[in-house]
C-alpha positions in Angstrom: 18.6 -20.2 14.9 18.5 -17.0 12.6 19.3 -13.9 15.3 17.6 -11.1 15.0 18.4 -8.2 12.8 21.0 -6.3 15.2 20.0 -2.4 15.9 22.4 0.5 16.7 22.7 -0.9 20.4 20.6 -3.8 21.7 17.1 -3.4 23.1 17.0 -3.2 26.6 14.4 -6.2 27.6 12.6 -7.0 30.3 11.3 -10.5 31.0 7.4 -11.0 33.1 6.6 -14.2 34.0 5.0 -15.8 36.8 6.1 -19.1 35.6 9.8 -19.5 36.9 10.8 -22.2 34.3 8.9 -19.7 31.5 11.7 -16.9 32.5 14.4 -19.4 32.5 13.5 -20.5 29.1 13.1 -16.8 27.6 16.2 -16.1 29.2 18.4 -18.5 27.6 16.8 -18.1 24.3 17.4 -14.3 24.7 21.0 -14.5 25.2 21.6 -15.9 21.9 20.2 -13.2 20.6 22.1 -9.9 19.5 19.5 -8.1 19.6 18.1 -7.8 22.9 19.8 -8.0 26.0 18.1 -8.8 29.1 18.2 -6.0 31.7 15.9 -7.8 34.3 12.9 -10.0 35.3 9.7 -9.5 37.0 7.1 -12.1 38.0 3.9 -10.0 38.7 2.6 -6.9 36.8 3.0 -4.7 39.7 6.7 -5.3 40.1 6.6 -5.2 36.4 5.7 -1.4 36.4 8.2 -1.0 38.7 11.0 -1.9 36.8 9.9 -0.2 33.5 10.3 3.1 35.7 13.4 2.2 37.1 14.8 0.6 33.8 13.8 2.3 31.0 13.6 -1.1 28.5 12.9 -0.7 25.0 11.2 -4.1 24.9 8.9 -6.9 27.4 8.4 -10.2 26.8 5.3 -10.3 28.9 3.0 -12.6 30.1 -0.7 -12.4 29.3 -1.9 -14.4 32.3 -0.8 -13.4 35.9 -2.7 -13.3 39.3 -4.2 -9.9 40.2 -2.6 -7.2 37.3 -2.4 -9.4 34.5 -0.6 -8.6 31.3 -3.2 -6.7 29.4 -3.1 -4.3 32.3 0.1 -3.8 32.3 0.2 -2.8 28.6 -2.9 -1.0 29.4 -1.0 1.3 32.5 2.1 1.4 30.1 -0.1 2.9 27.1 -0.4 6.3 28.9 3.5 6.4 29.1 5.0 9.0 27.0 7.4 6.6 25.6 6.2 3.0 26.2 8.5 0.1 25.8 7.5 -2.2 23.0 6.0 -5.2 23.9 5.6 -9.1 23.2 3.1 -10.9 24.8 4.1 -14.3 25.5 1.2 -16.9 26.7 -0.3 -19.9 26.8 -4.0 -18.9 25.4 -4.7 -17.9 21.5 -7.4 -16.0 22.4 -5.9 -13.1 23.1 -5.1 -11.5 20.0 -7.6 -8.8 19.6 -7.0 -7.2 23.1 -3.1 -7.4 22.3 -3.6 -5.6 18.8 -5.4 -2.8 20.4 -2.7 -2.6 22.8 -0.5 -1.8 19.5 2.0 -4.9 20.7 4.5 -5.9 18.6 3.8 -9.8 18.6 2.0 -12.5 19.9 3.8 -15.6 20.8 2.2 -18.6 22.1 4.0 -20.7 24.6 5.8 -23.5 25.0 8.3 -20.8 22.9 10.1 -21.8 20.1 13.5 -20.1 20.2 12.7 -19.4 16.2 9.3 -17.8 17.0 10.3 -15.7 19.9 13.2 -14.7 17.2 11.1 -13.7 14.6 9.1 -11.5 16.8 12.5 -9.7 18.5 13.1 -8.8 14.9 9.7 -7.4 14.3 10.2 -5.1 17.0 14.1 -4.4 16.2 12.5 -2.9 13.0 9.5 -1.0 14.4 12.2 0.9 16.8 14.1 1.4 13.9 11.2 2.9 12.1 10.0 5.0 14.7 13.5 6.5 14.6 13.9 7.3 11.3 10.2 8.9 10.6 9.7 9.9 13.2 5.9 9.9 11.9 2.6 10.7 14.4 0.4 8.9 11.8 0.1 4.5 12.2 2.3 3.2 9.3 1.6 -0.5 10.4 -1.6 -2.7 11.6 -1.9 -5.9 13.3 -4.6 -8.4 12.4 -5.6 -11.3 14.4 -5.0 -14.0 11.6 -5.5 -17.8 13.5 -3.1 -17.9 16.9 -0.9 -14.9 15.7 -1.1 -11.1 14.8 -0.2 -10.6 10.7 1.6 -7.4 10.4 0.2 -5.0 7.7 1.8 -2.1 6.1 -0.9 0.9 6.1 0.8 1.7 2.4 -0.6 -1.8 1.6 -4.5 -0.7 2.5 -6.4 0.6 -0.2 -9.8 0.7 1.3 -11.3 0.6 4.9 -15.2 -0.2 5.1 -17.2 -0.5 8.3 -18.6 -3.3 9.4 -20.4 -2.8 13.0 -18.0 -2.6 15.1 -15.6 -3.9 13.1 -13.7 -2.6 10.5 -12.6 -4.6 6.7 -9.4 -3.8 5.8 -8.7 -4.3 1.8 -5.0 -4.9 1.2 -3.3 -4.7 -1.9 -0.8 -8.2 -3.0 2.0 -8.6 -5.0 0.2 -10.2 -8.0 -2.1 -7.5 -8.3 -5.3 -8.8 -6.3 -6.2 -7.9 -2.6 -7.1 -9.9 0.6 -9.3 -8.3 3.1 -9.6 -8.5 7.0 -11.4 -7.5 9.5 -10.2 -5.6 12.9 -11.8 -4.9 15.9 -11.9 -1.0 15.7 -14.1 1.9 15.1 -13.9 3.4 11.9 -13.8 6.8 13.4 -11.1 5.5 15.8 -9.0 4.5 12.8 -9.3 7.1 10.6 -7.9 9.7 13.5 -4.5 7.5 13.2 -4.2 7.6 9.6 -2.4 10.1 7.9 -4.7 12.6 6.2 -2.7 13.5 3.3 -3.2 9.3 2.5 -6.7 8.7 3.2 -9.8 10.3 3.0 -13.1 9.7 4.3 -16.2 9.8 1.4 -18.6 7.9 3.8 -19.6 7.0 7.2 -18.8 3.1 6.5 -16.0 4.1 4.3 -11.8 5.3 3.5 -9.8 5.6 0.6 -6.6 6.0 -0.5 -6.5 8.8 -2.0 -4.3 7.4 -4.8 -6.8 4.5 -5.7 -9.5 7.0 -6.9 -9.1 8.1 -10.5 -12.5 10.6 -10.4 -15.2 12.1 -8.9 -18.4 11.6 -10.9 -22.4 13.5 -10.3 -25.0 11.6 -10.3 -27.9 14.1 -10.4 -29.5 15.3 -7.4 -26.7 16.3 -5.9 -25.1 12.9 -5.2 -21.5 12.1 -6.1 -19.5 9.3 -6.4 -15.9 8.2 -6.1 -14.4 6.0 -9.2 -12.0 4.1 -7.8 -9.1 2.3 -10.5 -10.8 -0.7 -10.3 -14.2 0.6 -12.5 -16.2 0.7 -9.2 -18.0 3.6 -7.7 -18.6 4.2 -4.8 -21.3 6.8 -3.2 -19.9 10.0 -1.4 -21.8 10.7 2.0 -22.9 14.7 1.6 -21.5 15.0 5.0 -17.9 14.3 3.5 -18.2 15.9 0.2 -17.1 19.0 1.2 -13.6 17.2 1.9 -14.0 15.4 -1.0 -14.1 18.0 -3.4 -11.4 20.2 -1.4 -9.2 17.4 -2.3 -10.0 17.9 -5.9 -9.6 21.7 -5.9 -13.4 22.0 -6.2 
């Protein structure tokens, strides 16, 4: 098994389960891990919170489904922590994914574990702690799509455009090779925009953001419409609402 990428010292972890033999296994994959190590256990979300404020781990492996506070409210009670531990979900269900993206978890790991998967997901959140360190940034710098039974991880540098779509929102991501893939995420476009970083992305629309990078000019159209030209050729119509921004942005 690959370990994960070690940090500066460990992550302190703590294990939720209700399932006895589910903590047992998380445990002994854990320890062959150099990344983590396992400060203590908790088999109900109350006793959960509990050891978070007695603990202080950087990292749970917690479980989704547990009688009375299950794990989305735990994440949802540990959310209004000034500095909440990371966290993996670990369960049993796949449908899930949404609730544990909104809860800005790390990973999403569907049980039985595989030592491998639960690896790849201590790593993930190895480098968001090591991220968070070094930028120290308030702006989101990643996003986390449902994509099948798992979240896929998104670099906000890779978005290029974000359109509304009820209450959704389509996320258009750059690829290597020069085309994009697009996605959609559970999230209000107003809600998104307040986590992005303003010198990046600009509103022109109610239903849409740009990177600021992807648009080459601003063009009138009589009337006093304007539109966006984006690098691709395509245009797109800026709300009057937002073209005071707009044009602020190009020194107009």
């Amino acid at each position: 098994m690959a370990d994960a990428q070690t940090p500066e010292a460990p992550l302190r972890t703590l294990i939720v389960d209700d399932e006895p033999l589910a903590v047992e296994r998380a445990q002994v994959i854990c320890a062959e891990i150099e990344a983590i190590n396992v400060v203590g256990t908790a088999s109900d979300g109350a006793a959960a919170l509990r050891l978070v404020d007695a603990l202080s781990p950087d990292l749970i492996l917690l479980d989704m489904t547990m009688p009375e506070l299950d794990g989305l409210g735990v994440a949802q009670k540990l959310s209004e922590y000034e500095n909440p531990p990371a966290i993996i979900f670990v369960t049993a269900h796949d449908d899930f994914a949404v609730e544990a993206f909104d809860l800005e978890a790390i990973d999403y790991v569907l049980k039985p574990v595989a030592s491998d998967r639960l690896a790849r997901a201590i790593e993930r959140a190895v480098a968001r702690t090591g991220e968070r360190k070094e930028s120290g940034s308030q702006w989101l710098e990643e996003l986390w799509v449902p994509h099948r039974s798992e979240l896929l991880r998104i670099a906000v540098n890779e978005v290029h455009r974000i359109d509304a779509e009820r209450d959704y929102v389509r996320l258009h991501v750059s690829q290597g090779d020069g085309q994009s893939r697009s996605y959609l995420l559970l999230q209000t476009i107003a809600g998104l925009e307040a986590k992005l970083d303003p010198a990046e992305f600009i509103r022109i629309h109610r239903s849409t953001i740009l990177r600021k990078e992807n648009i080459r000019g601003l063009r009138h159209d009589g009337l006093g419409a304007w539109s966006a030209e984006l690098d691709d050729g395509e245009a797109l119509r800026i709300g009057r609402t937002y073209l005071p921004k707009v044009k602020a942005m190009a020194g107009r």
